[in-house]
N, C-alpha and C positions, 0 to 999 in steps of 0.2 A: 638492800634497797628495793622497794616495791615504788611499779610507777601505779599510777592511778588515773582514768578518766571520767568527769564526777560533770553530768548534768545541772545545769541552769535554771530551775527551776520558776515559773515564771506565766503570765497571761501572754500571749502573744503583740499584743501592743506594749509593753511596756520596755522602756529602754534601761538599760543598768551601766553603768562603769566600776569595772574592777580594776585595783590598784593596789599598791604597795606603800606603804606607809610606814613611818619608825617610831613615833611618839605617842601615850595616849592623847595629848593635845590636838591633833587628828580628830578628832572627835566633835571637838566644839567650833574650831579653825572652818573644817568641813562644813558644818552647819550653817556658821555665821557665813561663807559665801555664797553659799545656796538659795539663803533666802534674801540676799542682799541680790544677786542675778538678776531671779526671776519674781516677782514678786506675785505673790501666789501659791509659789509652787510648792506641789503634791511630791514629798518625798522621803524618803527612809534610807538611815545608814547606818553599818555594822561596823565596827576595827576589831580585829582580834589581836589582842595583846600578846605579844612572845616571851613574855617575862612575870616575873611581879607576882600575881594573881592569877594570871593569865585567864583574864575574863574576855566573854564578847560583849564590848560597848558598844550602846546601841542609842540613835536620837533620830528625828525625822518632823515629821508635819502632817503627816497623812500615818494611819496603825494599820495598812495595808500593809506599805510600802516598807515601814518598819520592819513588820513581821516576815515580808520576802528577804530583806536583807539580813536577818537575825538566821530564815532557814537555811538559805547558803554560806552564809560566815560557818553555819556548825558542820553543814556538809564538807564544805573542804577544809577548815580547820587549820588553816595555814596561819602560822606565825607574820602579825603585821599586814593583814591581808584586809583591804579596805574595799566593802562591796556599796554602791548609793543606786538606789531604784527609783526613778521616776515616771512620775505618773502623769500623762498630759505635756510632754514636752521631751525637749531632744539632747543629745552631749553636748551638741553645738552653743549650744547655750549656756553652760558651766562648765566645760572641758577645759578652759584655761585655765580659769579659776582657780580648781583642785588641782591641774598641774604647777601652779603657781605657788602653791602650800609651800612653804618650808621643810614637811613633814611629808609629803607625795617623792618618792622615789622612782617611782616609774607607775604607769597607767599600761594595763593590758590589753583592754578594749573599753570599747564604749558603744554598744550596739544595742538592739529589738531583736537581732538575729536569734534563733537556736543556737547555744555557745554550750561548751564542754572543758573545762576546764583542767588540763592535763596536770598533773601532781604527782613530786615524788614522795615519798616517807621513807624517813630513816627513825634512828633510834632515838634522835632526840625529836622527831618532829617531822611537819610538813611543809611542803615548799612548793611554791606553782611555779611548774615550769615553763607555760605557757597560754594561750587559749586558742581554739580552736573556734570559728567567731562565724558560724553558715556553710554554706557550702559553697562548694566547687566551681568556680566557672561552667558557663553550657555554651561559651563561645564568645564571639564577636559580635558588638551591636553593629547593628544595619544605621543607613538614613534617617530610616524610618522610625528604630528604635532610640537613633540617639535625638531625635526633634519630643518623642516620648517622653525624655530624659530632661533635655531642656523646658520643656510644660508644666512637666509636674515642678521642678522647682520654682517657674513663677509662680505657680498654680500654690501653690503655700508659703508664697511671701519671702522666698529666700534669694531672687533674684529679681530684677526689676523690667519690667515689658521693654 
């Protein structure tokens, strides 16, 4: 077995959730609540298939976002491995949604962070073991930084004055 830690490739603004998935029906499932969400929204997503064909299917809204989610489906090449990239908007906004799939087994992350996503391989395949989603702690907020904290989230609508 070989582990593997495999880059996120990506703009810095854009937010991605990675996940696990069992069905190609994933695919279209994913779709239909994405734009049922947010309406509007700018978005691209990957399934890699574990069986069958074993294709990376791919749909979206935006051929940005597509193509980010098509490059990292091939980079880590995990069986059932469902990557969605969005553009102009946050998880919070569709995070249930795909956790709610029938066909979503577990969710990895959901971030804009620098993410690395750890992988093993064996002989039949790859498998994410997990993600690695920013970095480190640098400490404890202050007063000062948690009134920071509380601003910015009114400050875009996600809390109420």
């Amino acid at each position: 077995m070989k582990f593997l830690n495999i880059s996120i490739e990506k703009p810095e603004e854009i937010n991605f959730i990675l996940a696990q998935s069992h069905f190609i029906k994933t695919v279209e499932d994913s779709y239909e609540v994405l734009v049922e969400a947010v309406p509007g929204l700018k978005f691209g997503l990957a399934f890699c298939e574990a069986s069958g064909v074993k294709k990376i299917r791919k749909a979206g809204t935006d051929q940005e976002m597509i193509n980010l989610a098509v490059k990292n489906a091939k980079k880590v090449s995990a069986g059932h491995s469902l990557f969605i990239f969005l553009k102009n908007a946050f998880p919070i906004n569709v995070l249930n949604r795909i956790k709610n799939l029938s066909e979503v087994v577990n969710v990895f992350c959901a971030t804009a962070n620098p993410a690395e996503v750890i992988v093993a391989e064996t002989n039949l395949g790859r498998s994410i073991l997990g993600v690695v989603d920013g970095n480190s702690p640098a400490g404890v907020e202050n007063e000062k930084e948690e009134k920071e904290r509380k601003d910015f989230l009114r400050k875009i609508g996600y809390k109420s004055s």
